[in-house]
PyMOL commands that place a pseudoatom at each C-alpha (Angstrom):
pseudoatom trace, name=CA, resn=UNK, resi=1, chain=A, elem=C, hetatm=0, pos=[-13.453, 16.060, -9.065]
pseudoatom trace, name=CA, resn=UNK, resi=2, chain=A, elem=C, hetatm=0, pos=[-10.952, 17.789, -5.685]
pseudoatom trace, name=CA, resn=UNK, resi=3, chain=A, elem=C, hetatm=0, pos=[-12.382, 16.846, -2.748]
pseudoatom trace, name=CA, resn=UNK, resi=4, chain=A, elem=C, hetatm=0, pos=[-11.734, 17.724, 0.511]
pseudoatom trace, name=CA, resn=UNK, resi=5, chain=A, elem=C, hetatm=0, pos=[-10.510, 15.528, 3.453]
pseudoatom trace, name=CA, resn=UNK, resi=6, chain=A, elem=C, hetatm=0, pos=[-9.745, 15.209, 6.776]
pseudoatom trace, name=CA, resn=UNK, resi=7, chain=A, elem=C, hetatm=0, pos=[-5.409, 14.103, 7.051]
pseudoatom trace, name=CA, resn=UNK, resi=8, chain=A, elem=C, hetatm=0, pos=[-7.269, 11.723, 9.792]
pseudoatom trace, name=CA, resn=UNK, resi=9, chain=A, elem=C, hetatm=0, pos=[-9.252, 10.110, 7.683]
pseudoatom trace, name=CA, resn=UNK, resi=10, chain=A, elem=C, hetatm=0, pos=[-7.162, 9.916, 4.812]
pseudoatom trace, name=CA, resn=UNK, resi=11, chain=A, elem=C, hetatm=0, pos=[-4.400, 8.099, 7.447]
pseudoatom trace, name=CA, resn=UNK, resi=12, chain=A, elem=C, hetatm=0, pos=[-7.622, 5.488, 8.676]
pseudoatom trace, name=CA, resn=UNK, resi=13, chain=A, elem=C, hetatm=0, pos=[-8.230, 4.638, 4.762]
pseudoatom trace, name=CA, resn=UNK, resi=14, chain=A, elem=C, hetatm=0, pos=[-4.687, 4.348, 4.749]
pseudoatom trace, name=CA, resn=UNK, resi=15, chain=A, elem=C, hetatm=0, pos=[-4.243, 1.975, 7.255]
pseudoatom trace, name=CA, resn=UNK, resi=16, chain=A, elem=C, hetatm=0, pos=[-7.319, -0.222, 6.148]
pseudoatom trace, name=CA, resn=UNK, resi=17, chain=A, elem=C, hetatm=0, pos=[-6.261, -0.436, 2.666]
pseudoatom trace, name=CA, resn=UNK, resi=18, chain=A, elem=C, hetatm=0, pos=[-2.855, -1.647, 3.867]
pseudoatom trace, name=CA, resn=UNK, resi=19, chain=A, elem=C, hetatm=0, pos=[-3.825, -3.692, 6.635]
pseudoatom trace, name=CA, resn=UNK, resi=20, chain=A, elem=C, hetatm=0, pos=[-6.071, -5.471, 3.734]
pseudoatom trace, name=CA, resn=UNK, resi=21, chain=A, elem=C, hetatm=0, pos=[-2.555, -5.797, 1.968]
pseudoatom trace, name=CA, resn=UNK, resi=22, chain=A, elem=C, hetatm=0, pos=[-1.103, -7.065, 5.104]
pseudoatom trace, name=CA, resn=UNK, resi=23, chain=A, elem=C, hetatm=0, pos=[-3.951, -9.660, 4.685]
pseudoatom trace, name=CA, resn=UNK, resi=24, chain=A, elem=C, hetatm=0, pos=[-3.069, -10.899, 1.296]
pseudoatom trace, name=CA, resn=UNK, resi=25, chain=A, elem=C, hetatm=0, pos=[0.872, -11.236, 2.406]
pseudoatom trace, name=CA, resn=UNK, resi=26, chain=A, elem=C, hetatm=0, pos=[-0.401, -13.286, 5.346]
pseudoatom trace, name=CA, resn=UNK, resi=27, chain=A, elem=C, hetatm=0, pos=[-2.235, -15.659, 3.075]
pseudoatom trace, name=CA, resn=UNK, resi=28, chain=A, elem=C, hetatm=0, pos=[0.593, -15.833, 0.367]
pseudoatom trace, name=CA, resn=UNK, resi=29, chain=A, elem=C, hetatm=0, pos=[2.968, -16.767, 3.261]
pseudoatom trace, name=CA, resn=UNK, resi=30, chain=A, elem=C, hetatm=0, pos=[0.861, -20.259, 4.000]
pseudoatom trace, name=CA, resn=UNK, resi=31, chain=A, elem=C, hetatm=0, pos=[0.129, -20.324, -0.030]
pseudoatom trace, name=CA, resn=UNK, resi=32, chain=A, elem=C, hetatm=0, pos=[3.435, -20.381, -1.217]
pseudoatom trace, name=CA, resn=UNK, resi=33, chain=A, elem=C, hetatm=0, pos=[5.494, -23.349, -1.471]
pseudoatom trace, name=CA, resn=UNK, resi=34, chain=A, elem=C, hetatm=0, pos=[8.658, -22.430, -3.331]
pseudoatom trace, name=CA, resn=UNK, resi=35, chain=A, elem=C, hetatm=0, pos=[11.611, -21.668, -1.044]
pseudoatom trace, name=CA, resn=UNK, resi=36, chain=A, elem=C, hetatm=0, pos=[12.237, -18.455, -3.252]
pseudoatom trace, name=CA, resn=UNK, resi=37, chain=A, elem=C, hetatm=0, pos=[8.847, -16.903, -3.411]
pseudoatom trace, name=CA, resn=UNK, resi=38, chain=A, elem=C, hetatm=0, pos=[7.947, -17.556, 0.307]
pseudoatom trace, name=CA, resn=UNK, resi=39, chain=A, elem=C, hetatm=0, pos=[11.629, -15.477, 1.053]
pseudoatom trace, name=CA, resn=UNK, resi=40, chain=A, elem=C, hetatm=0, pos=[10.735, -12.593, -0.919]
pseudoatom trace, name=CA, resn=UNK, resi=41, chain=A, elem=C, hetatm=0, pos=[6.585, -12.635, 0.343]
pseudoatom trace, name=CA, resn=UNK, resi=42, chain=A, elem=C, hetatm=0, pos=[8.908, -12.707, 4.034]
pseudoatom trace, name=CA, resn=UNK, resi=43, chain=A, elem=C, hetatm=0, pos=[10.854, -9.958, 3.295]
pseudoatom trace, name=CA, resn=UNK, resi=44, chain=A, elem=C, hetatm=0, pos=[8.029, -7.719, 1.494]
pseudoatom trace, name=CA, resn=UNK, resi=45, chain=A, elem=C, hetatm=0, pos=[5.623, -8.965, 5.047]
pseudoatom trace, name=CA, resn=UNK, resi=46, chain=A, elem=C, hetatm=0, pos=[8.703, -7.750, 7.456]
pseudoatom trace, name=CA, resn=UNK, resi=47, chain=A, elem=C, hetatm=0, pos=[8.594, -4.375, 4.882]
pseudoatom trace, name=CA, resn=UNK, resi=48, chain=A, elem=C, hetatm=0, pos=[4.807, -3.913, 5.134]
pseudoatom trace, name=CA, resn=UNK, resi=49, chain=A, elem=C, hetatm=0, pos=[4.534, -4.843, 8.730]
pseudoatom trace, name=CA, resn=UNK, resi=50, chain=A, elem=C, hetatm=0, pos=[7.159, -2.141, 9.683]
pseudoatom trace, name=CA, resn=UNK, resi=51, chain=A, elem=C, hetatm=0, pos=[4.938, 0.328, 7.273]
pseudoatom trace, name=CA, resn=UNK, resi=52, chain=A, elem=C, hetatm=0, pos=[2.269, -0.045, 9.602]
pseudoatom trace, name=CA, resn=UNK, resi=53, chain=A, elem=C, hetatm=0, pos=[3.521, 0.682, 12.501]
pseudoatom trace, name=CA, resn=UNK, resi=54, chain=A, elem=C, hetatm=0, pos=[4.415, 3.630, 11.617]
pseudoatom trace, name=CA, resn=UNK, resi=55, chain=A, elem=C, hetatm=0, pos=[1.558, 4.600, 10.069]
pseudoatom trace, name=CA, resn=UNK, resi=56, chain=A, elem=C, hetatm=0, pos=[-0.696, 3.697, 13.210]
pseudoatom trace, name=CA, resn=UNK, resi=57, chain=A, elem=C, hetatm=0, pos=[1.876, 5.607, 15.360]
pseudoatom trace, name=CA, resn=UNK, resi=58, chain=A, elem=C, hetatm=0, pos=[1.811, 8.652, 12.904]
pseudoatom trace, name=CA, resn=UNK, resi=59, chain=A, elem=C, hetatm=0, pos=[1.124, 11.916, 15.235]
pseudoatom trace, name=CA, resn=UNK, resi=60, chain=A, elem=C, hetatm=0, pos=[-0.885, 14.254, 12.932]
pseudoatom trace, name=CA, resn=UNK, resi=61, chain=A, elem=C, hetatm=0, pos=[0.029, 17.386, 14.870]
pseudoatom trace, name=CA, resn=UNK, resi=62, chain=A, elem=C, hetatm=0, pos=[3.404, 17.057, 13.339]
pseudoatom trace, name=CA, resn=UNK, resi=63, chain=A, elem=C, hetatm=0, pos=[2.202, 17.525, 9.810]
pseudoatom trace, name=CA, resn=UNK, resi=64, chain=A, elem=C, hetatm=0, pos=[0.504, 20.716, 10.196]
pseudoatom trace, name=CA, resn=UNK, resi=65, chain=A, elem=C, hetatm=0, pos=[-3.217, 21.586, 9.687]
pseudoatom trace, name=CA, resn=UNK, resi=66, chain=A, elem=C, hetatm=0, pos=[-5.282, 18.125, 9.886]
pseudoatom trace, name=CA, resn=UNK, resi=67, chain=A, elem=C, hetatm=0, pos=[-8.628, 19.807, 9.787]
pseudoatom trace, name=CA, resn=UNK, resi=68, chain=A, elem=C, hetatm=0, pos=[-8.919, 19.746, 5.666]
pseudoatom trace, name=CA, resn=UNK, resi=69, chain=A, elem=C, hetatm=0, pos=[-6.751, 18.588, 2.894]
pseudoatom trace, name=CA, resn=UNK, resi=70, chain=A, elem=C, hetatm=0, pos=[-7.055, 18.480, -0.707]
pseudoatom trace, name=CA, resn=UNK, resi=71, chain=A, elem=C, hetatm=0, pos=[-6.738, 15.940, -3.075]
pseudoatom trace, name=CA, resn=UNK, resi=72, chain=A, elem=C, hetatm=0, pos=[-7.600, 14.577, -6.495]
pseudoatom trace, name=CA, resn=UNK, resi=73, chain=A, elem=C, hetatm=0, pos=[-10.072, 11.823, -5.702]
pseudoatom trace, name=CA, resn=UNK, resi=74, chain=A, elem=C, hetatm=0, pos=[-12.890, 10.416, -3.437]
pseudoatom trace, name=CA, resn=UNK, resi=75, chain=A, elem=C, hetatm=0, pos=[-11.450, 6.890, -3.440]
pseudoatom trace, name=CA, resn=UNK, resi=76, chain=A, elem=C, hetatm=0, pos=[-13.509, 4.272, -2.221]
pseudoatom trace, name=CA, resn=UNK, resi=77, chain=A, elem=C, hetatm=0, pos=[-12.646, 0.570, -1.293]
pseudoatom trace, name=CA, resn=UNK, resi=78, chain=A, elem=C, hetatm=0, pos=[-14.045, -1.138, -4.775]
pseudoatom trace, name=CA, resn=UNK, resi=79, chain=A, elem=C, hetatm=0, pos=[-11.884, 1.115, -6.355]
pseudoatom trace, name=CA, resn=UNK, resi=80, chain=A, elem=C, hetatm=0, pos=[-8.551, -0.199, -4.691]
pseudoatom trace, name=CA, resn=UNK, resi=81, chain=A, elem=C, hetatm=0, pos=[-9.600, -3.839, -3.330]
pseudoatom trace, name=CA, resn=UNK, resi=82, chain=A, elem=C, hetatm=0, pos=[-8.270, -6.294, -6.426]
pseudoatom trace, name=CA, resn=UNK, resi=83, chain=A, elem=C, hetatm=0, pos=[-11.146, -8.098, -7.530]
pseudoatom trace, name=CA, resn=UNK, resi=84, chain=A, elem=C, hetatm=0, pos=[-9.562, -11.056, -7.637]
pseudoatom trace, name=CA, resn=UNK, resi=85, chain=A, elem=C, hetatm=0, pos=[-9.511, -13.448, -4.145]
pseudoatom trace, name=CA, resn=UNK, resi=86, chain=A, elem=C, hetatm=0, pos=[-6.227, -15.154, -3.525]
pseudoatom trace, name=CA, resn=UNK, resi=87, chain=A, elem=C, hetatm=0, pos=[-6.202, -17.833, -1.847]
pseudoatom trace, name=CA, resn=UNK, resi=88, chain=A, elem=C, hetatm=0, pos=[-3.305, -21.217, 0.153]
pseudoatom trace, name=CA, resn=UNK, resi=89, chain=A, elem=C, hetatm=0, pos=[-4.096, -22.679, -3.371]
pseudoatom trace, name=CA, resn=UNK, resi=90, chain=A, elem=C, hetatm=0, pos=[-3.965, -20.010, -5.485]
pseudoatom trace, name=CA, resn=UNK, resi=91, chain=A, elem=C, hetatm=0, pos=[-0.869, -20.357, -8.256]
pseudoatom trace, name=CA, resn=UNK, resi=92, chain=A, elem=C, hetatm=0, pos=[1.829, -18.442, -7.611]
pseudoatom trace, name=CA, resn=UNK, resi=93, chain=A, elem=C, hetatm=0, pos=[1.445, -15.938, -10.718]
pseudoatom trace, name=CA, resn=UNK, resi=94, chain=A, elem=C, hetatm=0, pos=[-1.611, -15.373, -9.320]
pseudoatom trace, name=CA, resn=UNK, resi=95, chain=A, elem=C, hetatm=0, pos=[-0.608, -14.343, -5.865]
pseudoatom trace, name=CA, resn=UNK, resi=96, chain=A, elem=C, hetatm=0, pos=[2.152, -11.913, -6.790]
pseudoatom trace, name=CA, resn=UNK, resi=97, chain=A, elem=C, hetatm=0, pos=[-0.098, -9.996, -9.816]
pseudoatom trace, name=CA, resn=UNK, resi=98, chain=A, elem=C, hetatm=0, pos=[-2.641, -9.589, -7.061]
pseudoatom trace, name=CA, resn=UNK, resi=99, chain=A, elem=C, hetatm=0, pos=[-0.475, -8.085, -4.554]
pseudoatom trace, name=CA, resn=UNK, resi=100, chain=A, elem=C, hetatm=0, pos=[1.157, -5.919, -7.361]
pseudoatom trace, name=CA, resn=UNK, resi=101, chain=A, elem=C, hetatm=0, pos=[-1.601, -4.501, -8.528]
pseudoatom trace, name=CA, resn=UNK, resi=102, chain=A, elem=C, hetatm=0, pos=[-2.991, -4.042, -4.512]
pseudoatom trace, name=CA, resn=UNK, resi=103, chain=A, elem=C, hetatm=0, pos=[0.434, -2.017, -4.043]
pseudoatom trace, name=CA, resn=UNK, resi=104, chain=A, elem=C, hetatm=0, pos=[0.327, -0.630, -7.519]
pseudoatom trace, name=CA, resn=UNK, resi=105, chain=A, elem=C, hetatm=0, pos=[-3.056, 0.849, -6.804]
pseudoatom trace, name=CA, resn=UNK, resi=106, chain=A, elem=C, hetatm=0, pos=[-2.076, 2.456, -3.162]
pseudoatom trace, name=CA, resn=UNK, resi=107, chain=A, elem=C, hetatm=0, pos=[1.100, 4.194, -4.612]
pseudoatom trace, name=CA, resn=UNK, resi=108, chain=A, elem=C, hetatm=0, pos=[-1.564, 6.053, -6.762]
pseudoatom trace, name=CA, resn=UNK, resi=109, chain=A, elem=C, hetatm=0, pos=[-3.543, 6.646, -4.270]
pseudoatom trace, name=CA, resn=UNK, resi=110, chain=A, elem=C, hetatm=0, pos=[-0.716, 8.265, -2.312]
pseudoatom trace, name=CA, resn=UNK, resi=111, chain=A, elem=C, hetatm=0, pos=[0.882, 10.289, -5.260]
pseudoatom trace, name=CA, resn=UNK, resi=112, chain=A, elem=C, hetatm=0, pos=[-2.521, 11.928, -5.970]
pseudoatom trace, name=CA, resn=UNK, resi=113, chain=A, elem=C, hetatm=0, pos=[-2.156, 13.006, -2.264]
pseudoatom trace, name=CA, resn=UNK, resi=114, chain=A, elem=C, hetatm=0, pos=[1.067, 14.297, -2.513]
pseudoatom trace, name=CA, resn=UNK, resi=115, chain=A, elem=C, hetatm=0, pos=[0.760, 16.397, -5.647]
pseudoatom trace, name=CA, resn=UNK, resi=116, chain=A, elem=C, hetatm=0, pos=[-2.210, 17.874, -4.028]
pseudoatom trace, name=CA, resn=UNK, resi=117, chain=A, elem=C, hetatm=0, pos=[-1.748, 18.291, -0.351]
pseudoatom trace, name=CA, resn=UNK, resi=118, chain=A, elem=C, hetatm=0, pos=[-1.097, 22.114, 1.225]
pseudoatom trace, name=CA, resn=UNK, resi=119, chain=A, elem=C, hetatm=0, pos=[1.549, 21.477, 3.556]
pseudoatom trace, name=CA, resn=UNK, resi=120, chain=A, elem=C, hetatm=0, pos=[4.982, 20.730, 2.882]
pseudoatom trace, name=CA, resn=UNK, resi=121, chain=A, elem=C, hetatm=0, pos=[5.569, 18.256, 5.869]
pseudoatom trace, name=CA, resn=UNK, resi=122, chain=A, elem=C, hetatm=0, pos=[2.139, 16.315, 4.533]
pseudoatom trace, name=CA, resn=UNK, resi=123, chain=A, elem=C, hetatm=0, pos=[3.567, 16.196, 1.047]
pseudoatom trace, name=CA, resn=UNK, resi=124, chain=A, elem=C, hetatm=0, pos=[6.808, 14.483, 2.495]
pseudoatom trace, name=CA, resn=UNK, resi=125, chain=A, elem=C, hetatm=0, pos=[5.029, 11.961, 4.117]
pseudoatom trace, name=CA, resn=UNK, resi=126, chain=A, elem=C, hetatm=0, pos=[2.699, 10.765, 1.257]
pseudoatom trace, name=CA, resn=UNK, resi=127, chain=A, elem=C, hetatm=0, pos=[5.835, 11.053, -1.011]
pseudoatom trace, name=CA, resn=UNK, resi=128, chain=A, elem=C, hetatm=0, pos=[7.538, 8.654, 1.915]
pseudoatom trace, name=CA, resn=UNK, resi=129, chain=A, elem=C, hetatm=0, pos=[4.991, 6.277, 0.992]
pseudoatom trace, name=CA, resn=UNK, resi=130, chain=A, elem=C, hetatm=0, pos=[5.291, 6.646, -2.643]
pseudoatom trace, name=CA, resn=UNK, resi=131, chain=A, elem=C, hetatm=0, pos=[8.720, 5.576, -1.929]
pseudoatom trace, name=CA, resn=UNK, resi=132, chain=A, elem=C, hetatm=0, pos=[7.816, 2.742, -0.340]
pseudoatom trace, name=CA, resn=UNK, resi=133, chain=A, elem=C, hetatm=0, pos=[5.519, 1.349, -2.562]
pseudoatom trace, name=CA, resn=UNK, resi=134, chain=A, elem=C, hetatm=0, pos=[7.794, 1.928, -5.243]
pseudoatom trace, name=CA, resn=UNK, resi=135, chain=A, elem=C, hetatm=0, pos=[10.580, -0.185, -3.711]
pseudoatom trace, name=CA, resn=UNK, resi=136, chain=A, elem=C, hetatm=0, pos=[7.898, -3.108, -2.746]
pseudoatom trace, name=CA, resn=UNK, resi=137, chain=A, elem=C, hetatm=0, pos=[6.654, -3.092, -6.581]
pseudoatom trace, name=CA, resn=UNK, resi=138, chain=A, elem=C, hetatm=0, pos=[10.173, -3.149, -7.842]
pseudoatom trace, name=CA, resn=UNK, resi=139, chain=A, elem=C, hetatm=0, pos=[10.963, -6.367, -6.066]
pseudoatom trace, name=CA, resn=UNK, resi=140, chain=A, elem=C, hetatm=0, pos=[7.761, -8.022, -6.829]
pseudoatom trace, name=CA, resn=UNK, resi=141, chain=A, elem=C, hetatm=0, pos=[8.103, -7.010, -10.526]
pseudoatom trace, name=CA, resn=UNK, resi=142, chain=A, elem=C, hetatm=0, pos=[11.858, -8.254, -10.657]
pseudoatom trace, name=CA, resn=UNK, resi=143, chain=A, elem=C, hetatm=0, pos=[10.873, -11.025, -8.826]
pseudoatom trace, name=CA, resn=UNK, resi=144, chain=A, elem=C, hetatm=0, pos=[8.143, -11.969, -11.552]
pseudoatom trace, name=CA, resn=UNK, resi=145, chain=A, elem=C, hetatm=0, pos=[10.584, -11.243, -14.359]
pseudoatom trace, name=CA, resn=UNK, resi=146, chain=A, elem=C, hetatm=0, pos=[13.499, -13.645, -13.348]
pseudoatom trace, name=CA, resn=UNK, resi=147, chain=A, elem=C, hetatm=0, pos=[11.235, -16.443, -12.039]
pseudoatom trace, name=CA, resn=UNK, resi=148, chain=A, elem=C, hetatm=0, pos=[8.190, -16.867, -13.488]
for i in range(1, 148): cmd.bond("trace and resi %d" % i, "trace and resi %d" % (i + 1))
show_as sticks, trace
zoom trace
């Protein structure tokens, strides 16, 4: 079913779903004990930390009309939270699938956005984040691949 949305309120789900990411890097940081794992959950935290900043300093005038846009689906939180808790003694496996599929699940989120939004300057920045999540997921999944 389209719904409508406010941009604002798409951007405040935004930020909650990734500061609920931010969450799970935080606790995969004191979880992880290998020297390569903890570099690359560093690197991916620095990434994701940087992405929020700029998302909570986003200026919505910029983007053209915030009252409404449209887009594909009325997501709700049990629909992009992983079930699964991670934990400091969680396996490592089990740490990075988590996250991927936590980043896997907000790149959706923003390409249903994108292909559906009005404006041309919205679509650019939900395809920015597309981009981002892409990059994040590639280094997780080539991280899984070559050590694991």
């Amino acid at each position: 079913m389209t719904t409508f949305k406010e941009l604002k309120a798409l951007l405040d789900r935004s930020i909650a779903w990734e500061e609920q990411l931010n969450d799970l890097y935080d606790v995969a940081q004191l979880g992880l004990r290998n020297p390569d794992s903890r570099r690359l959950i560093d690197f991916l935290k620095e990434r994701q930390d940087s992405n929020l900043e700029v998302l909570r300093n986003i200026e919505l005038k910029k983007f053209g009309p915030v009252e409404w846009v449209k887009y594909a689906r009325d997501y709700r939180d049990e629909d992009m939270v992983p079930k699964r808790t991670i934990n400091r003694d969680s396996k490592p496996e089990e740490i990075f699938t988590t996250i991927l599929e936590y980043e896997e699940k907000l790149k959706e989120f923003y390409q249903a956005i994108a292909e559906n939004v009005v404006s041309d300057r919205q679509k650019d920045l939900f395809e920015s984040l597309v981009t981002f999540k892409e990059g994040q997921i590639s280094r997780i999944n080539n991280f899984i691949k070559a050590e694991m």
